[in-house]
LUMROMAR-124873 format. One line per 8 residues: for each residue x, y, z of C-alpha. Coordinates in steps of 0.1 Angstrom, whole numbers, plus 5000, padded with zeros to 4 digits. Each point is the difference from the previous one (the first is absolute). Example, Ala and Ser with C-alpha at 12.3 -4.5 7.8 and 13.67 -1.06 7.14 Angstrom:
BEGIN
5123,4955,5078  5014,5034,4993 .
! end
This chain:
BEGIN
4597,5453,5867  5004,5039,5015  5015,5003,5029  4971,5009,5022  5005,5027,5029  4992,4981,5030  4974,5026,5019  4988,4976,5022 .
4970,5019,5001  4982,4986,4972  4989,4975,4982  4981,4991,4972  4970,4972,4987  4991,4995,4968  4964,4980,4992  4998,4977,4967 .
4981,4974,5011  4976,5013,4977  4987,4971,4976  4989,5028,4965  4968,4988,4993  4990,5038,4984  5040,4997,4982  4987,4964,4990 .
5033,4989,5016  5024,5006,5029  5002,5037,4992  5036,5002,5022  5020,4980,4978  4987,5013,4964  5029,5019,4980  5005,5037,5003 .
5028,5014,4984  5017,4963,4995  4999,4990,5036  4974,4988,5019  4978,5027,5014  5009,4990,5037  5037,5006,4995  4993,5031,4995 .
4976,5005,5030  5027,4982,5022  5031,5021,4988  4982,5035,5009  5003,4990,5039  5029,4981,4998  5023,5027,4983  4984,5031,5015 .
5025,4995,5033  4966,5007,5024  4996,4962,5010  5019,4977,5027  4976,4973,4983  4981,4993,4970  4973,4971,5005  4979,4990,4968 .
4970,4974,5005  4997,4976,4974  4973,4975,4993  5008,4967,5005  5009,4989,4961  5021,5032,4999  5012,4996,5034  5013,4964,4991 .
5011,5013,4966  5017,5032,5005  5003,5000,5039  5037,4987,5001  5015,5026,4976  4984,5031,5016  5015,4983,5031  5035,5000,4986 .
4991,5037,4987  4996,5010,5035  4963,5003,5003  4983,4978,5023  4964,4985,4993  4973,4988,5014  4974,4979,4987  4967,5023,4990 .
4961,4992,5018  4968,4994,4985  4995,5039,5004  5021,5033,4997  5000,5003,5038  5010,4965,5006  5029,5001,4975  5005,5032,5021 .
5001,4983,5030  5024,4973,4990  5024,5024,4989  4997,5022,5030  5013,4970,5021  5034,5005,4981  5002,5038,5015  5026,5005,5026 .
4993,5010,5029  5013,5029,5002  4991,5015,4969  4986,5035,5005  4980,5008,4967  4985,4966,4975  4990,5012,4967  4971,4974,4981 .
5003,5006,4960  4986,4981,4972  5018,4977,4983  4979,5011,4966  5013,5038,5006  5032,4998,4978  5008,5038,4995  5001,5012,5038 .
5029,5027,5006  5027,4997,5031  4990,5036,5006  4959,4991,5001  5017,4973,5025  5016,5022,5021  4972,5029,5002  4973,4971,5012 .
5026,4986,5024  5011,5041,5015  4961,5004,5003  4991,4966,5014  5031,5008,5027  4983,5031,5010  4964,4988,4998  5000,4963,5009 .
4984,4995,4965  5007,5015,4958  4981,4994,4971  5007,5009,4966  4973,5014,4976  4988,5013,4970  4971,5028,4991  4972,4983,4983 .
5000,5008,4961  4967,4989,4993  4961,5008,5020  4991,4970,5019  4964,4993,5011  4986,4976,5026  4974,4974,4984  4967,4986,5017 .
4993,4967,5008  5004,4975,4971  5025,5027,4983  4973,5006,4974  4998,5041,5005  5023,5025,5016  4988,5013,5034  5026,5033,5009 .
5028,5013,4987  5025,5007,5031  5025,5030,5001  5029,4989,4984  5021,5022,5011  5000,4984,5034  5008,4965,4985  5038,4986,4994 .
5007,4968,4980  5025,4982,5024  5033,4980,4989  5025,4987,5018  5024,4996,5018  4979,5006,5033  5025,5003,5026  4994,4999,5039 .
5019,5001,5034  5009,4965,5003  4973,5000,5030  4972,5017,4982  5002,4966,4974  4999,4981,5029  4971,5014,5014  4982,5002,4962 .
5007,4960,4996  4986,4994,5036  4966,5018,4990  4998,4986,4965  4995,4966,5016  4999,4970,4974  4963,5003,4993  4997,5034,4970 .
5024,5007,4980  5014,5033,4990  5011,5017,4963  5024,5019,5025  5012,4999,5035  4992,5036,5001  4964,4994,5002  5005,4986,5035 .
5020,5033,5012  4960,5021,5003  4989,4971,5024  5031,5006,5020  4994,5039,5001  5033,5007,4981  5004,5025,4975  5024,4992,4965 .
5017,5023,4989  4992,5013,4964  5040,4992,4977  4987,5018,4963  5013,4970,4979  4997,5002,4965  4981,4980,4972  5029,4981,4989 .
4996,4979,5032  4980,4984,4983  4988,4963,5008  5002,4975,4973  4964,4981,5006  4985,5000,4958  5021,4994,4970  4991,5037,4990 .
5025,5008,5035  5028,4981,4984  5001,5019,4970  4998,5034,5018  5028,4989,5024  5020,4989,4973  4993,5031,4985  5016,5021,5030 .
5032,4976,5006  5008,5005,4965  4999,5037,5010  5021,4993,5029  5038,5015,4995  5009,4978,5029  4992,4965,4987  5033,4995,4987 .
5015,5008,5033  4981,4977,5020  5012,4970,5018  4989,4968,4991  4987,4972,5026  5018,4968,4995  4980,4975,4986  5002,4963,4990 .
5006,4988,4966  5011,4966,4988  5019,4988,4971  5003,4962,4983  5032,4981,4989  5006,4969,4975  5030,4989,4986  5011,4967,4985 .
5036,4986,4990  5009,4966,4985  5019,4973,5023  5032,4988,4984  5032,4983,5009  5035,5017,5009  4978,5029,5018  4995,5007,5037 .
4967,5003,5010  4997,5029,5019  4958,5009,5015  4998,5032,5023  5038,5007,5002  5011,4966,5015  5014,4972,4982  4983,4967,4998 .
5021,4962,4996  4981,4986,4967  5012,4986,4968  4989,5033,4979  5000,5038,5001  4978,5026,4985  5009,5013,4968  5001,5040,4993 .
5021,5028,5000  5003,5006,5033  5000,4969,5026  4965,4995,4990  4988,5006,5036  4961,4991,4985  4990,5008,5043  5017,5036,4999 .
4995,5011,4961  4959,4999,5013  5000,5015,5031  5018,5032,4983  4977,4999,4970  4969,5004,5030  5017,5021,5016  5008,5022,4969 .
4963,4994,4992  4987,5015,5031  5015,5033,4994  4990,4997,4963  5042,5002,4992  5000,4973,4969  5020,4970,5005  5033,4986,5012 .
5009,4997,4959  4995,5038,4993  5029,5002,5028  5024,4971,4994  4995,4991,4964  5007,4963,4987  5020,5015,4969  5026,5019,5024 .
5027,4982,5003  5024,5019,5024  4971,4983,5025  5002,4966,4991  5001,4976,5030  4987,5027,5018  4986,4987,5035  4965,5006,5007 .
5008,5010,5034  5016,5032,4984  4966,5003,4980  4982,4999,5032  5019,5026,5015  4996,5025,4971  4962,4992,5001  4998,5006,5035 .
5020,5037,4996  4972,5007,4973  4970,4989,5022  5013,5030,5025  5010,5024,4979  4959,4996,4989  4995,5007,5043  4984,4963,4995 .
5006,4973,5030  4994,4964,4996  4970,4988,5027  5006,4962,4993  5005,4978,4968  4989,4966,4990  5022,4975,4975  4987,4968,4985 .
5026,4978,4983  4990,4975,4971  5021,4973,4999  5000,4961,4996  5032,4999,5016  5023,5004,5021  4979,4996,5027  4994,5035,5017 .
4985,4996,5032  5034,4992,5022  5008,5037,4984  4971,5016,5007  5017,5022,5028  5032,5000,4990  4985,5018,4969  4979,5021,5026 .
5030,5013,5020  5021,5007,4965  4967,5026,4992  4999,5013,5031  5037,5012,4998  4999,5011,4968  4968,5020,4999  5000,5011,5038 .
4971,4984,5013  4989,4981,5030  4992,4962,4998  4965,5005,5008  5000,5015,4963  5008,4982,4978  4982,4966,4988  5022,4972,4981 .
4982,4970,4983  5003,4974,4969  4976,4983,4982  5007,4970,4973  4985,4994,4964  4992,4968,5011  5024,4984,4965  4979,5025,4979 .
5023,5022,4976  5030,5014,4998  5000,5004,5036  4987,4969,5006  5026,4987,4981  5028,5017,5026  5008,5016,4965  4993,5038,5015 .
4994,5022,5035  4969,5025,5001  4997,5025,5031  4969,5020,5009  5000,5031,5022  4980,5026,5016  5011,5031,5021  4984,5022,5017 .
5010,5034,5004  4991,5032,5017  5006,5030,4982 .
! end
C-alpha cells in the first residue's frame, strides 16, 4: 500500500453494494484491465494522499468474501443497505468525527483522477457541497404519461450529467442523511442538497468518469485504461489468493520419519531425497501455487545431488524468502496428513508449533490433522505417508 498523507481532514466512502442486474452480474468485481474493476476504483483514493480513511461498503456475500483482505489493505468496510442511501448510511457511521470534508463515489466509477478528487474536495471546502459533471452530448426530451410520445424538449444547455465523487462538509452529509429519512431512496445524495436550500458546486469532470452500469461501459472503460500511461505505475490492492499442496513418499526402514520439521519415534522413515518431510514438501508447493511460482522441484531438484539429505526445514525457509520477494504474506494454512500409522494425534501440536516457527505464523493459523485409510492401500497398508495442504495468501 502508498503511504497515505494523513490530512486529517478527509475521508473517503466508496458504495458497491450494488447487486448488477443491468451488468447481469456484480458489475464491481468484473475484470478491467486484469484486476477486478473495484481495485481499481479503490486504489484512486487510497494512493492519491487526499484521505485519512478510505471506507468501501460491501454487500453482504462480498463483505464476508472479500471484507477481511481490504481490512488488512487498510480500508475499512461496512456492510452495504437495501438502498444507495442505506449503504451510505452504514458507511457514514465509520466517519470520524472530526473529519472536515466526506467524499461518496461509486464503486462502479473505475477511472476517477486524484486531481478530479481534489478539485470536488477544494470546492466542497469552500461551498459545503461539489459535484462533478459533464455537458450533455446528446438532445434529451421529456415524455408524457405512459412514455408513448415526447412532450418538450428542455434547454440543454442548462442540464449537466452528474458523476461522482460528490463531496460535502462532513456536516452538510449529516444533515442530507437526516432528511433522506429511510422511506425514498436517492440515485444521489445530492438530490437531497435542493431540499436543504444548498447550492453544489459545479467540478467540469470529464467523460471518462465514466460509470460501468451496461456491458457496452466495460468495453469503453477498458478502452480508456488501455490508454492510460499510468496503469503500469499503479499500486495494486492486496488481495487474497490461495494455493494447494500434495506430496506422497514411501515408509521404509533405517529412515527417520520426519512430518513438519519434527522427528517422530516409529519403526520407519519417509523415503526421498531430502528427509522426505511429506507435511513441509505440500505446504511450499501451496504456497508456491498461490503466487503461481511452480513447485518446490523446479527449485530443489531430485537429480541434484550436492542437495541430498537436504532438510525440508531449509526448503521451507527458501520457500518462505520467495513468497516475499513476490510482496505475498501467508493469512493461515491448513495440513491434512494421510497416514495409517504412527498415530498422529499426540503430535498434532507439536507439528503445529514446528510450523509456526518455521513459517512465522501465530497458532491461531495454522490447522494440523490426520486421517487413516482405514487398511485400504498402500497407505492403508502403513506402506506410504500422503499430506494435503492449503494456504492462503494475501498478495
Amino acid at each position: 500500500m502508498p503511504t497515505r498523507k494523513k490530512t486529517g481532514g478527509a475521508e473517503a466512502i466508496i458504495l458497491a453494494g450494488g447487486t448488477g442486474e443491468r451488468m447481469g452480474a456484480e458489475k464491481q468485481y468484473l475484470p478491467l484491465a486484469g484486476r477486478p474493476m473495484l481495485e481499481w476504483t479503490v486504489e484512486a483514493f487510497t494512493s492519491s494522499g487526499l484521505f485519512s480513511k478510505v471506507i468501501l461498503a460491501l454487500g453482504p456475500g462480498n463483505l464476508a468474501k472479500y471484507g477481511p483482505a481490504w481490512e488488512k489493505a487498510g480500508v475499512q468496510t461496512a456492510p452495504a443497505g437495501a438502498t444507495r442511501t442505506e449503504s451510505l448510511r452504514s458507511a457514514f457511521k465509520l466517519v470520524s468525527p472530526g473529519a472536515e470534508l466526506v467524499a461518496v463515489h461509486d464503486g462502479a466509477r473505475p477511472l476517477v483522477t486524484a486531481a478530479l478528487i481534489k478539485a470536488c474536495l477544494e470546492k466542497a471546502a469552500l461551498h459545503g457541497a461539489a459535484v462533478p459533471a459533464v455537458a450533455l452530448k446528446d438532445t434529451v426530451k421529456k415524455v408524457a404519461a405512459g412514455g408513448s410520445v415526447f412532450e418538450s424538449t428542455p434547454d440543454r444547455a442548462a442540464l449537466l450529467a452528474v458523476q461522482t465523487p460528490q463531496c460535502y462538509r462532513r456536516a452538510v452529509l449529516a444533515a442530507i442523511l437526516e432528511r433522506a429519512g429511510s422511506q425514498k431512496d436517492y440515485s444521489d445524495e445530492s438530490q437531497v442538497l435542493e431540499q436543504l436550500g444548498i447550492k453544489a458546486a459545479v467540478v467540469p469532470s470529464t467523460y471518462r468518469n465514466i460509470k460501468v452500469t451496461t456491458p457496452e461501459d466495460l468495453i469503453i472503460a477498458e478502452a480508456f485504461m488501455k490508454e492510460e500511461k499510468s496503469v503500469s505505475t499503479r499500486v495494486k490492492i492486496p488481495v487474497s489468493r490461495a494455493g494447494f499442496g500434495y506430496d506422497i513418499h514411501r515408509l521404509v526402514e533405517g529412515r527417520p520419519l520426519i512430518l513438519g520439521g519434527i522427528k517422530i519415534e516409529h519403526t520407519k522413515g519417509l523415503l526421498g531425497h531430502s528427509d522426505g518431510d511429506v507435511v513441509l514438501h505440500s505446504v511450499c508447493d501451496a504456497m508456491l501455487g498461490s503466487i503461481s511460482a511452480g513447485e518446490i522441484g523446479v527449485y530443489f531438484p531430485p537429480t541434484d545431488l550436492t542437495i541430498m539429505g537436504i532438510s525440508s526445514v531449509e526448503i521451507a525457509q527458501k520457500t518462505l524468502e520467495i513468497l516475499t520477494s513476490k510482496k505475498a504474506r501467508i493469512i493461515n494454512l491448513d495440513v491434512t496428513i494421510l497416514a495409517e500409522e504412527p498415530k498422529l494425534k499426540p503430535h498434532y501440536e507439536a507439528i503445529r508449533d514446528s510450523i509456526c516457527r518455521i513459517f512465522k505464523l501465530d497458532k491461531a493459523d495454522v490447522s494440523v490433522k490426520a486421517k487413516s485409510r482405514e487398511g485400504l492401500g498402500d497407505i492403508g497398508h502403513g506402506e506410504a505417508i500422503v499430506c494435503y495442504a492449503v494456504v492462503s495468501v494475501i498478495k
